[in-house]
C-alpha atoms as one frame of an Amber mdcrd trajectory, in Angstrom:
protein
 -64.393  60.396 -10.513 -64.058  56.659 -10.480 -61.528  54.656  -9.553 -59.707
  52.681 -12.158 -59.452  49.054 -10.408 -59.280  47.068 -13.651 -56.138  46.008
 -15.209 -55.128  47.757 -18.144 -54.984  45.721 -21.284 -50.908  45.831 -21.124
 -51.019  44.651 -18.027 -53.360  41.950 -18.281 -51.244  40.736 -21.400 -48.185
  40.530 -19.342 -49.794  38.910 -16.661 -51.214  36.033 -18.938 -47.792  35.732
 -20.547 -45.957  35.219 -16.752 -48.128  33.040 -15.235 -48.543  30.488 -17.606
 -44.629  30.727 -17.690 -44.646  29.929 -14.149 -47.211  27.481 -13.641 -45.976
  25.752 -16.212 -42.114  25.337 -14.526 -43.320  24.375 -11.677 -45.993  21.516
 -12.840 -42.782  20.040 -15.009 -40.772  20.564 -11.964 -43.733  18.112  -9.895
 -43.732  15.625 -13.136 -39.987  15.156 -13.530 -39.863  14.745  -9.718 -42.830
  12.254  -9.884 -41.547  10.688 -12.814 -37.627   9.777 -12.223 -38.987   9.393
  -8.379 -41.149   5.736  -9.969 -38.858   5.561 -12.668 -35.406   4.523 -11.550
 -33.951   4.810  -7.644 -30.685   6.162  -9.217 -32.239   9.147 -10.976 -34.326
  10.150  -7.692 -31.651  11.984  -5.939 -31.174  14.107  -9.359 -35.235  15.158
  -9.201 -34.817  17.846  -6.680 -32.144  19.652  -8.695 -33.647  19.000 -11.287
 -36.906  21.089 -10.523 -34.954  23.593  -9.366 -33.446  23.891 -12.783 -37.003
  23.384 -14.628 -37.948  26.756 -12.218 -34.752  28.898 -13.290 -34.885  27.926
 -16.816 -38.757  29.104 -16.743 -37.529  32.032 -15.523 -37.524  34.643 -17.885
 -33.965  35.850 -17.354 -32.422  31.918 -18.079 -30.373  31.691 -21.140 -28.416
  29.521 -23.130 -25.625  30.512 -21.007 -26.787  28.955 -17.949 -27.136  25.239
 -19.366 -23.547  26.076 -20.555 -22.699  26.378 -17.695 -24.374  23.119 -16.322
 -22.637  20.781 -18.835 -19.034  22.934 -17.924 -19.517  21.854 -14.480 -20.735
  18.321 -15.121 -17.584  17.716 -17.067 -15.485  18.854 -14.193 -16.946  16.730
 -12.136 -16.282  13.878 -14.670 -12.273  14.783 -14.701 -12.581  14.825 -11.018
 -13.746  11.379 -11.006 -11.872   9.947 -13.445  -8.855  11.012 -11.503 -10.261
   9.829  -8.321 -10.531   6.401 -10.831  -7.118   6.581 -11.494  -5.814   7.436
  -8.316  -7.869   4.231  -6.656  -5.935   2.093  -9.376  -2.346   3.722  -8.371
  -2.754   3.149  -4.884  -4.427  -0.775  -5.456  -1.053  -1.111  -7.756   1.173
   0.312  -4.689  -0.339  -1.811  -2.218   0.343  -4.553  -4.092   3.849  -3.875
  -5.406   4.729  -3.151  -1.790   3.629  -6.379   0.086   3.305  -4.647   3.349
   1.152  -5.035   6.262  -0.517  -1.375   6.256  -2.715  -2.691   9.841  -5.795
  -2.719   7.563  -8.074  -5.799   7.172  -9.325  -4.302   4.132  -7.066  -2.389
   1.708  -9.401  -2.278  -1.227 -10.920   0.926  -2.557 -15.181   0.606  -3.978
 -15.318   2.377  -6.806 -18.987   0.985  -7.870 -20.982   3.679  -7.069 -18.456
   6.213  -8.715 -18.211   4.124 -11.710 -21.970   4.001 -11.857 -22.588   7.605
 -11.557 -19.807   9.178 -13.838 -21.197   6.443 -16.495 -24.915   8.126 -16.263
 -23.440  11.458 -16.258 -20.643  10.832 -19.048 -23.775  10.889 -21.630 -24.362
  14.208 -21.910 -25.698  14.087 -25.241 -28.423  12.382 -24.215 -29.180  13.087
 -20.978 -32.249  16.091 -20.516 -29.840  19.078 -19.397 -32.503  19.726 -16.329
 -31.175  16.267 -15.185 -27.575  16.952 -15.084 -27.032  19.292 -11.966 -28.252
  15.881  -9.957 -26.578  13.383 -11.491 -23.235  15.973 -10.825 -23.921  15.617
  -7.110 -24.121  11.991  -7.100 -20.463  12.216  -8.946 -19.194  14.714  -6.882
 -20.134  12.995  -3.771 -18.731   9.363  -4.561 -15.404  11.210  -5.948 -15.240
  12.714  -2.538 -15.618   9.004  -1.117 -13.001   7.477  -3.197 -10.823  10.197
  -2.669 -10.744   9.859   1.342 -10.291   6.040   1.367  -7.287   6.550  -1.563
  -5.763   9.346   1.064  -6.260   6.935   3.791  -4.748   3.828   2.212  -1.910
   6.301   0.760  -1.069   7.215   4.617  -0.827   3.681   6.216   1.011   2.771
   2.981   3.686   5.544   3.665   3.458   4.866   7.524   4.216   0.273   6.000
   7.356   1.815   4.162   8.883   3.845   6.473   8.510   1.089   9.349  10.188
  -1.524   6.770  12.672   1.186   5.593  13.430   1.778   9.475  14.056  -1.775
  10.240  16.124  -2.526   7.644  17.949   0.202   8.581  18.425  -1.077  11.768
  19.558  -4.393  10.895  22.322  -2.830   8.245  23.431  -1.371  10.977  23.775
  -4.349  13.251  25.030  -6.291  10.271  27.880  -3.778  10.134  28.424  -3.605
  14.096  28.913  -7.367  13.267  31.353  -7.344  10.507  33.117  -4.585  11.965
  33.241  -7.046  15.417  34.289  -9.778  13.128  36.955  -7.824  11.374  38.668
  -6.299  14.514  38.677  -9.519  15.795  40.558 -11.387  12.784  42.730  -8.607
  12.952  43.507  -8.561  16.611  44.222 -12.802  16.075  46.352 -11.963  12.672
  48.313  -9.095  15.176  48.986 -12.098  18.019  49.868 -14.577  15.577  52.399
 -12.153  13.751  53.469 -10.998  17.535  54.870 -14.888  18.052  58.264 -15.651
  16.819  56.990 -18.151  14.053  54.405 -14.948  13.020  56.909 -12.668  12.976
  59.118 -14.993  10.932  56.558 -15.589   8.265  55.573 -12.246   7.891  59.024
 -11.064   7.366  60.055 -14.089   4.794  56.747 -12.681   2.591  57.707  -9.261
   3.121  61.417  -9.505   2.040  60.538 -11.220  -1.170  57.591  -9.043  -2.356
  59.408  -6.063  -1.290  62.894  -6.797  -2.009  63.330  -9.736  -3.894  65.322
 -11.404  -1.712  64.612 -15.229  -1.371  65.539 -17.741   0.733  69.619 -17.630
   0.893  69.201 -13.888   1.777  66.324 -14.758   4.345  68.591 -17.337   5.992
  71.063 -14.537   7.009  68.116 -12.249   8.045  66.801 -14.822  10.637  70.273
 -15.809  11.645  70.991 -11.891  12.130  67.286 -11.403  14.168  67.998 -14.048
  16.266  71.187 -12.767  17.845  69.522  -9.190  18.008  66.127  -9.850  19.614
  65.236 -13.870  19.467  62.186 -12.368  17.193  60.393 -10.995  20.522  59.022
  -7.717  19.169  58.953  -6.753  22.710  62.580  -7.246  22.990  63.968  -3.981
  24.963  68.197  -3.614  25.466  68.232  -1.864  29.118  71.249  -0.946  28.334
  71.547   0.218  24.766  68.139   1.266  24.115  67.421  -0.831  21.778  64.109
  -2.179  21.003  61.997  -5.021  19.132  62.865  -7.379  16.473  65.415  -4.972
  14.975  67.214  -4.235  17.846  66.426  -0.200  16.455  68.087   2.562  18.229
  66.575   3.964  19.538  63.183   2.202  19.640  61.058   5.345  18.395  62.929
   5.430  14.850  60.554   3.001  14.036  57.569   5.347  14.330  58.628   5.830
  10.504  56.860   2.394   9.745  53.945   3.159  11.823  52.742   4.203  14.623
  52.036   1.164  16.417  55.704   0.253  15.901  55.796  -0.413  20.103  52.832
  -3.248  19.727  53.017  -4.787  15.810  56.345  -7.059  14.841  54.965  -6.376
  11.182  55.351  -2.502  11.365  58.829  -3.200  13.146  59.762  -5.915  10.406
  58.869  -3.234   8.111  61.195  -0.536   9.313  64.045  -3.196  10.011  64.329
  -5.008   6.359  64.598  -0.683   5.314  67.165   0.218   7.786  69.416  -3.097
   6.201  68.507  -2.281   2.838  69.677   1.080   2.882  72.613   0.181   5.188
  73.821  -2.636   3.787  72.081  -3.570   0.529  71.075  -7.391   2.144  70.557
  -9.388   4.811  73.328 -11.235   4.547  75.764  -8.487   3.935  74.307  -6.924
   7.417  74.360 -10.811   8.900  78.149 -10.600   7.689  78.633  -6.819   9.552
  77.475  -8.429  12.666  79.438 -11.338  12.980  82.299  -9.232  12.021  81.806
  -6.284  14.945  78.899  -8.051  16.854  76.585  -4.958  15.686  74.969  -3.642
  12.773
């Protein structure tokens, strides 16, 4: 017996049909490298995918499928950048429409090298399928560069707004400490000029005519009668009666009706006193005429 060292013909035909195959991927894979390498600086970084992909597709299992699936993920890549694109513009837009200091001495976003590489890679009818995969990176990885600065610009943008929403916050609120200062001090000098004799006077001739009707004759009696009571002190007090304020009311807390500041305010006690003579006696002058009558009312 021999031994039977020599390949079979079968054998030796699949063996001439695989290496060829091979060899052949790999020596394009060298060329293409070679060749966009000299060719153009952009394409270089796309040469070692690319012979990668010359290898696979040599391969005997590659298939249609699998540049199918390079141009799916090259144009996901492209509607990653373009939103990256879009986003850039938003947030250049923002900046702008805000006119805040975001602590940044640059607040612009570089989208050359993005626009460059989704431009080469947007021509996928043209562009050799083996070159894709690189030119996908180089999108991919400028996206990923737009995207960061966008999110950073985006933060101090938020961090600008709240600090100007947060001051103007403040100074509403110190604008209304102010007016609310102002207006308890108007009304604290309206109270002490309505507390003086003249005050009190004027505040009950406006109140007897806008309330009442009654004009000048019937005010006449009414200052007559509130002078005899209580010379218009509103902190007129009868030891002996009771009676208290401008009124002369008996006793004093009645007035509480008005208001319940009746013991410190001649308007609140004004108030209650041209009630008690309308319902009493119909006018001033008809309770100015009880008075003189009985020396009461």
């Amino acid at each position: 017996m021999h031994s039977d060292q020599s390949p079979t013909p079968a054998r030796r035909s699949r063996r001439r049909f695989f290496v060829p195959a091979v060899a052949t991927g790999a020596a394009l894979g060298v060329l293409l490298t070679t060749g966009l390498t000299l060719a153009s600086p952009a394409l270089a970084a796309a040469a070692p995918l690319a012979a990668s992909a010359i290898a696979a597709a040599a391969a005997p299992e590659a298939t249609a499928d699998s540049f199918r699936e390079i141009r799916v993920d090259a144009q996901g890549s492209l509607l990653a950048a373009r939103v990256a694109l879009s986003d850039a513009a938003s947030i250049a837009t923002d900046i702008a429409a805000a006119g805040l200091d975001l602590g940044l001495a640059d607040t612009s976003v570089d989208t050359t090298d993005l626009e460059q590489a989704a431009d080469q890679l947007s021509k996928l009818e043209v562009v050799p399928v083996l070159l894709v995969p690189g030119l996908a990176a180089d999108v991919t990885d400028a996206t990923e560069t737009v995207k960061a600065r966008v999110t950073e610009l985006r933060e101090h943008l938020v961090a600008a707004k709240e600090k100007k929403a947060a001051e103007e916050a403040a100074a509403a609120a110190a604008a209304a400490a102010a007016a609310e200062a102002q207006r308890q001090a108007e009304a604290a000098a309206a109270l002490a000029a309505a507390n003086t004799p003249e005050g009190a006077k004027a505040t009950a001739r406006q109140m007897a005519a806008s309330q009442y009707g009654w004009g000048d004759d019937q005010f006449s009696c009414l200052e007559s009668l509130w002078t005899k009571e209580s010379g218009w002190n509103y902190q007129a007090y009868n030891s002996g009666s009771g009676a208290t304020g401008i009124p002369q009311s008996l006793p004093g807390n009645k007035m509480a009706s008005a208001g319940a500041d009746w013991q410190t305010n001649a308007a609140t006690q004004i108030a209650w006193g041209l009630g008690y003579i309308a319902g009493s006696y119909g006018t001033p002058c008809a309770a100015w005429g009880h008075s003189q009558a009985t020396d009461w009312y």
